[in-house]
C-alpha angles and dihedrals in degrees: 000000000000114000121192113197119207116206094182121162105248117212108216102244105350092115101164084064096040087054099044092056103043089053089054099052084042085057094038084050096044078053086052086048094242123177096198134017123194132214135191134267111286088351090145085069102015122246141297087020093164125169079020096081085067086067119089093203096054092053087042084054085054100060099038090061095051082046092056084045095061099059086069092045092084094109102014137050125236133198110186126169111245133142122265124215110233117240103211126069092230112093136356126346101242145042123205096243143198110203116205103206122196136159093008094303141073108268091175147010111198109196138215131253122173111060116191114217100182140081107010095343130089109165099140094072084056114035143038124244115248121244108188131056120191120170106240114239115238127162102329088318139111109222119195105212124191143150127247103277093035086083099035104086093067093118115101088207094049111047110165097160136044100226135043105217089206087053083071096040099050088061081071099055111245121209089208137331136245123198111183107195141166123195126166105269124256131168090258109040100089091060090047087048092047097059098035086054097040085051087057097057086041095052092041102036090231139108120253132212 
């Protein structure tokens, strides 16, 4: 399987842009003859989009533009970060979602878990924690897809949740992961990044994109 990854710089709440640019890198990647591409965390809005998520518009907004991305999504998959309504009256109105999009229309959401609440996040005021985890089927392969913080808490010492999303999905037997993610920059952060994401292919024996 080929897999293109798109690092764009996603504006918060400029959509027409957003969209403009992830359908250009989904048609670059069908010239490269991708069968995946793979976009960030929230890149449909931009993140951290914040006090944003209260307005209906803005999540309306939301949906029409993954609706305007599946239309390129006949001959590549895409997984792109967006919010999810959810469904059930009980908690909060919104998960922090990855989409995967195939055949013009959304085949999966896979939702996510761990929301961080310290330093510069604060995802837990805005969105529910996510309870299920099921691989995603492509192309004769398992894919374990999860969001930034949902592979972070690998450390023993340093425990912060009390559940490890890709300890569910490992049950199911993933070819590979994918954890699409987006946090505010700092010098330090790609080292950090680096270590957390090599223990996670350590402790579960798969490559990660």
């Amino acid at each position: 399987m080929k897999i293109a990854i798109a690092q764009l710089n996603y504006h918060i709440g400029n959509f027409a842009e957003n969209t403009k640019k992830i359908i250009n890198a989904i048609q670059k990647a069908k010239q490269q003859k991708a069968d995946l591409i793979v976009f960030a965390e929230l890149a449909i809005c931009g993140y951290p989009p914040r006090d944003f998520l209260e307005f209906e518009d803005f999540i309306s907004l939301c949906d029409n533009a993954i609706y305007e991305i599946a239309k390129e999504t006949k001959e590549i998959a895409v997984i792109i970060g967006s919010v999810f309504k959810n469904p059930n009256k009980e908690g909060k109105r919104l998960y922090n979602a990855a989409y995967f999009i195939y055949q013009g229309k959304v085949q999966a959401i896979a939702k996510k878990s761990l929301l961080p609440t310290y330093d510069v996040f604060d995802e837990y005021r805005y969105f529910e924690t996510a309870k299920d985890f099921s691989v995603i089927q492509y192309k004769n392969k398992k894919i374990a897809l999860t969001i930034c913080e949902d592979l972070w808490d690998i450390e023993e010492r340093e425990r912060l949740y009390t559940i490890r999303p890709m300890d569910e999905l490992i049950k199911q037997k993933p070819d590979f992961m994918v954890n699409i993610a987006a946090s505010p920059f700092h010098s330090k952060q790609e080292k950090k990044r680096k270590e957390i994401l090599q223990q996670n292919c350590i402790h579960y024996q798969l490559p990660l994109l």
